[in-house]
N, C-alpha and C positions, 0 to 999 in steps of 0.2 A: 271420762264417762263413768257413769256408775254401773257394777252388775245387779242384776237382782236372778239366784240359780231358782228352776222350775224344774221340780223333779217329773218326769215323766209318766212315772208312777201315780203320781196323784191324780184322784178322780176329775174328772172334764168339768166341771163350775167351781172347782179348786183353783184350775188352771184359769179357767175363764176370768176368775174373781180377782188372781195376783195378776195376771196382764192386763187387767181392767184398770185394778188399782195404782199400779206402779207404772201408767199414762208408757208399757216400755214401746218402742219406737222402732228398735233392730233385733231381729230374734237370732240369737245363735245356734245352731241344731246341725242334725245328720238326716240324710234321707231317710233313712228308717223309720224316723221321730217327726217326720214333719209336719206328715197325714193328720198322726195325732193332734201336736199342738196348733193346730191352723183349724181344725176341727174345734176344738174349744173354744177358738175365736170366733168361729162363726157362727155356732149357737148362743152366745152370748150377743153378738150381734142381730142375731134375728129373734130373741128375745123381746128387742127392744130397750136392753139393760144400759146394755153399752156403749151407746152412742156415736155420735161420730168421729169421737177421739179414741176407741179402739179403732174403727173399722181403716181410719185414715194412719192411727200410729204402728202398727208393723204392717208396714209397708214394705219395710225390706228385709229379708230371710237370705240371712247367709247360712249357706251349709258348707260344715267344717272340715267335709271329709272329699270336697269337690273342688278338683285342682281349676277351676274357673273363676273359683269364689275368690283365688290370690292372682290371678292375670291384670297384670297393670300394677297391681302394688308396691309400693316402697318398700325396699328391703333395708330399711336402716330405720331406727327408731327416732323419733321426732321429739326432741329435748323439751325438756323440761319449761324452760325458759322460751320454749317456740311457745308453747300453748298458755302460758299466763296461769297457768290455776299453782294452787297451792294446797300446803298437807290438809285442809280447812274442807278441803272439797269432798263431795260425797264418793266415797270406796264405792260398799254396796249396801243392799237393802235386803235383810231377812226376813220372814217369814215365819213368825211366830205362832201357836196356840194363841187367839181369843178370847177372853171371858166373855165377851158378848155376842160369842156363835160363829166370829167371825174371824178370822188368822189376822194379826197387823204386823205390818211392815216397818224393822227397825232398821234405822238411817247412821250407818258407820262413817266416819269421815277415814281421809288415810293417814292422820296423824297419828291414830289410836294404831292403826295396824305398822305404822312405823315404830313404835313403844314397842308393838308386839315384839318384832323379829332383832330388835336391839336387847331386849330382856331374855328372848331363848338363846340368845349366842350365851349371854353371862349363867343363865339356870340348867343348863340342859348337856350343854359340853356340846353344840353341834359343828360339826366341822365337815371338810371334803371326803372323807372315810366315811362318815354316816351315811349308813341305810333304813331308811322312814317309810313306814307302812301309811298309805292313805286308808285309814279304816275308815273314819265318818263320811256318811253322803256328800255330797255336793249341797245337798238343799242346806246343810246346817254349819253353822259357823266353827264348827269344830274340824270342818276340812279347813277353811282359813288357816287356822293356829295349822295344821300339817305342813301346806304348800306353802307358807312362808317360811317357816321354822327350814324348809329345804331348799328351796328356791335361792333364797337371799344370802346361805351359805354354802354353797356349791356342793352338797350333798346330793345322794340319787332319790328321787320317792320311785316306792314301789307300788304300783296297782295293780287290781286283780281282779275278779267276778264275783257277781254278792252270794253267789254258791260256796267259794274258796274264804270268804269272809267270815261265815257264818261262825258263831261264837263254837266252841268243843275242837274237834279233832280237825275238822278243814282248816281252823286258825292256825293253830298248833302246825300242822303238816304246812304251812305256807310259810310261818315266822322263820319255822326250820330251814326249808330249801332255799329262801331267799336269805336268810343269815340277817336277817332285821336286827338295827340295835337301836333302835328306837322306835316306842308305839306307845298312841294313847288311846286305854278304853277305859268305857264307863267298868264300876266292880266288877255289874254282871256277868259281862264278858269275860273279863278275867279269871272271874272263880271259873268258871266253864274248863279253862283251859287246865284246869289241871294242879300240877306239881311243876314244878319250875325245870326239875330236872331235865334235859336235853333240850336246852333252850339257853344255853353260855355264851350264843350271840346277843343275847339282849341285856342291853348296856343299862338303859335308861327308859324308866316305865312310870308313867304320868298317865294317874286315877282323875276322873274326872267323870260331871254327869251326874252323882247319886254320892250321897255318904257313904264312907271305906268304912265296911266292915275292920274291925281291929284284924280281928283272926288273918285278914289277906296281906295286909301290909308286915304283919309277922311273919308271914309265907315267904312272900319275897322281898323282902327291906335287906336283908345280907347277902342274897343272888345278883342287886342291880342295885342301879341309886333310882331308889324309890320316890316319887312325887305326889303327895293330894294334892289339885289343885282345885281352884274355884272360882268360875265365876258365870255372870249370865251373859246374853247375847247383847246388853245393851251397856257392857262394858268390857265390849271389844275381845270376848274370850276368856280372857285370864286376868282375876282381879288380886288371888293371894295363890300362896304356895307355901308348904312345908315338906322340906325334904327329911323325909323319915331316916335314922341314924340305923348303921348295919346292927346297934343293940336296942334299939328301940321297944319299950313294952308299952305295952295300955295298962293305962290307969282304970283300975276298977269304977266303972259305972260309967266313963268317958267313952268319945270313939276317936276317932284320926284326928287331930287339930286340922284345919286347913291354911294355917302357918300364916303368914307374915303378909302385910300387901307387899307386891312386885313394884319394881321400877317405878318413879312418876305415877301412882296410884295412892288415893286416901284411903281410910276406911275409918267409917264413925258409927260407931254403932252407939243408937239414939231412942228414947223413951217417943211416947207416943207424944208428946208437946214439941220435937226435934233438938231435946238437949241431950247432951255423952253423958252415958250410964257410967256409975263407978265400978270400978274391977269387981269381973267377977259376976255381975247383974246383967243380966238376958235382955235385950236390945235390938233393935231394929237395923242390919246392914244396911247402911245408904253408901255411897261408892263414888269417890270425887275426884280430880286430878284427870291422867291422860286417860284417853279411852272411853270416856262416859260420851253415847250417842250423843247425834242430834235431837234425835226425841223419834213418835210416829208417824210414818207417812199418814198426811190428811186424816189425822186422829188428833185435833189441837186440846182437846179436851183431857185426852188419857196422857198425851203428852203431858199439859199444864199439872194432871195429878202425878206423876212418876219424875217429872224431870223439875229441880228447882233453882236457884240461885245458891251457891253454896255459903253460908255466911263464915267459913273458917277459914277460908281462904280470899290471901290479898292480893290474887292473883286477877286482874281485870273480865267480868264476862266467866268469870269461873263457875261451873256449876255440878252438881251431885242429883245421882239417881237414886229412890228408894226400892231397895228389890224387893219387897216383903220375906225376904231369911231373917231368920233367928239366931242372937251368937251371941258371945260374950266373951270378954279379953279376960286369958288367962292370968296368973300371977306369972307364971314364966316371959308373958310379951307374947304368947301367939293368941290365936283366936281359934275358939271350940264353936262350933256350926250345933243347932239346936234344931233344927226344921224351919218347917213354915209356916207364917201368921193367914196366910189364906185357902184356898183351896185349888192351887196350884201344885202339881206334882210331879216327878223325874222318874221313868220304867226305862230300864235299860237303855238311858242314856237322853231320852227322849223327855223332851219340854211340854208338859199336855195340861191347857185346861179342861179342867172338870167341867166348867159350864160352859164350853163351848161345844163338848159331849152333849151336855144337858137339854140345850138348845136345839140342838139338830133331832134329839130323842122325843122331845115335846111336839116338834113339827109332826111328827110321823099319825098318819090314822090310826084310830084307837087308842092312844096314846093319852092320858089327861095329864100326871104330874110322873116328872123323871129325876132320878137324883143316884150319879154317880160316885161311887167311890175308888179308893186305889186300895186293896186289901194284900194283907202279907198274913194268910192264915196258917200258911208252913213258910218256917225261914227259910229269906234268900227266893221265893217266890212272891213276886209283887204281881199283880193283876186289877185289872179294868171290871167294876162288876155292877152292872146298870140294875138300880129297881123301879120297877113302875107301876102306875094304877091305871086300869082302863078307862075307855073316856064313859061319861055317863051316858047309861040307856044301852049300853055295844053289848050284842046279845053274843052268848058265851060263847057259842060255835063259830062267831066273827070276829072273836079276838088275834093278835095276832101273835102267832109262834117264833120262838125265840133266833129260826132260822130266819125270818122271815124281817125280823129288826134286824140283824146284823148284814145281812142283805143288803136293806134299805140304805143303813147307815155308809156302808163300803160304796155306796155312789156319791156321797160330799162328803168322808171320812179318809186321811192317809190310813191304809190298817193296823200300826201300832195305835191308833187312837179305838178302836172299837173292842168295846166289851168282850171279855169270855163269855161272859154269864150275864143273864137275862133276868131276876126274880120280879115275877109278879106276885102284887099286893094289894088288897081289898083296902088299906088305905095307911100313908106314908106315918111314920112314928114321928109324933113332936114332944118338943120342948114345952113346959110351962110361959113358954111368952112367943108360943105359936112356930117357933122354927124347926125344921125337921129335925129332928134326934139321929143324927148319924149314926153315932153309937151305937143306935138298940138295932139299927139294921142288920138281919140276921147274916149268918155264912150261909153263901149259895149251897143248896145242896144238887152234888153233881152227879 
């Protein structure tokens, strides 16, 4: 079977909308959680949204932490070879940001996460000594790369409460007392935590999530074997890797290479017609070989644009994702990351489309035209900062206040996705051939 995780967290037509989509069938939860998520089913079913294949498909709720829920069960695990599937079959299904307002669901088979845990045994050093911090949610495929990287090599993972998690001195004070020698966080997190100093349980440390700042991987590149890695959720977690050298420097005007593709993975970085740039020449990441999804759940459209045949390889049925990243292959052999061709962005580790902000902002009363950005006006502070124009005719006194939007938005918004800052505007800056002018939008004043 496949999983698809529902973070609890998320607002009730969030939930309603990935149990909708992903037709799922068996819910796995805790009594505590259940109120909730059966609750989201039902408004969505009295909606009228959702039909008869929610109301008929979680039928059954298992709870996890109710010794009933294992009465009768087999306590032996049921072979491979009983059940006919193969590595071909679908793992799980994430949950992504949107461009068109709407989260979609990307379809992992278990081949790609077989690659996974075969490639961390050879990149990472994990073994039955290691101690692995689960820092990433459940909802994001960055807990996968954790629980298998530990699982599959008899090492311990450690969990913890999202209060002891949190990036500064609760991390810090947890990495300590459990003697972690393995974690992976986005920079952010990591500048938070400090000076490396009392912290000599940590073996191996793998960036991910956002471009490394040079300055961090200077930081700790001779305390641990330092890793940037990279890659998106629709190619299985991890597409390349550069293991930074204990004398590693940044090249002026550069930032982190993000190294090499891993195991059984391509990487072609290609001009906008889909031919290989010559060294050197800024390029579009497309990403071929193990690990490249199946495409989106019931998205055959966004699938046919992202996912294609791959023509480089004589590999049957082979096929390559285009990510919208920016890169180019060094003269050394690795690969220097350049940003993004779209408006697609990464805040402390988190995958956020801008217009599916957009979208939910434009719905809102009062609301005429909405257009978000991701701003870094003090370094190493990235931020969400909505501008808008009222709708026409909305008399001043009924406008609505900027508590009042973020409000709204925190009932079909996760809250890493909603704005700091609010700016309204008597009317949005454009470009000479009509399109908003990002650029000329001002800094919020706070």
């Amino acid at each position: 079977a496949a999983y698809v995780p529902v973070d609890p967290e998320y607002p009730a037509d969030r939930i309603a909308y990935m149990l909708k989509d992903s037709q799922a069938q068996v819910l796995l939860t805790q009594k505590r959680l259940q109120e909730h998520l059966l609750a989201a089913v039902q408004a969505l079913n009295e909606s009228g949204e959702g039909g008869d294949r929610v109301g008929s498909g979680i039928g059954e709720v298992l709870l996890l932490d109710e010794e009933t829920t294992y009465a009768g069960q087999p306590e032996g695990n049921i072979s491979r070879e009983g059940t006919g599937q193969t590595s071909s079959n679908l793992a799980y299904v994430i949950y992504t940001s949107g461009s068109t307002g709407l989260p979609k669901g990307v379809m992992l088979e278990h081949a790609g996460v077989c690659n996974l845990a075969t490639l961390q045994k050879a990149e990472l050093g994990i073994d039955e000594t290691s101690r692995v911090l689960q820092f990433a949610s459940f909802s994001f495929d960055a807990c996968a790369w954790e629980v298998v990287m530990t699982l599959s090599h008899g090492a311990s993972l450690h969990l913890s409460t999202k209060e002891r998690l949190m990036p500064g001195e609760p991390l810090r004070a947890l990495l300590q007392e459990r003697s972690i020698t393995h974690v992976t966080l986005p920079p952010t997190a990591l500048s938070a935590l400090g000076e490396p100093d009392g912290l000599e349980s940590l073996k191996t440390l793998v960036v991910v999530g956002e471009a490394c700042p040079p300055q961090l991987a200077q930081q700790w590149r001779d305390r641990t074997h330092f890793i940037n890695a990279y890659g998106p959720t629709e190619g299985t977690v991890c597409a390349t890797m550069y293991h930074v050298a204990p004398d590693w420097m940044a090249t002026p005007g550069q930032g982190v290479p993000i190294g090499e593709p891993v195991a059984n993975v391509r990487i072609y970085i290609l001009d906008e017609h889909r031919q290989p740039v010559p060294l050197g020449v800024a390029g579009e990441i497309w990403i071929g070989g193990a690990g490249v999804a199946r495409g989106y759940l019931n998205r055959e459209e966004l699938t046919a644009e992202r996912f294609m045949d791959d023509p480089f390889s004589e590999e049957p049925g082979a096929r390559m994702y285009r990510t919208g990243d920016l890169c180019r292959w060094r003269a050394d052999g690795v690969l220097e990351y350049l940003g993004r061709n779209d408006f697609q962005v990464k805040i402390r580790g988190f995958r956020i489309e801008l217009g599916e902000i957009e979208a939910r902002l434009g719905e809102l009363p009062g609301v005429r035209d909405a257009v978000v950005l991701a701003r870094e006006d003090q370094p190493g502070d990235r931020r969400l900062v909505a501008y808008w124009t009222p709708a026409q005719g909305q008399p001043k006194d009924e406008l609505p206040r900027p508590e009042q939007l973020r409000d709204t938005l925190k009932e079909s918004l996760p809250s890493y996705m909603v704005p700091v800052a609010f700016v309204q505007m008597e009317a949005l800056p454009l470009t000479p051939n009509g399109k908003v002018d990002r650029k000329a939008l001002p800094v919020p004043d706070v």
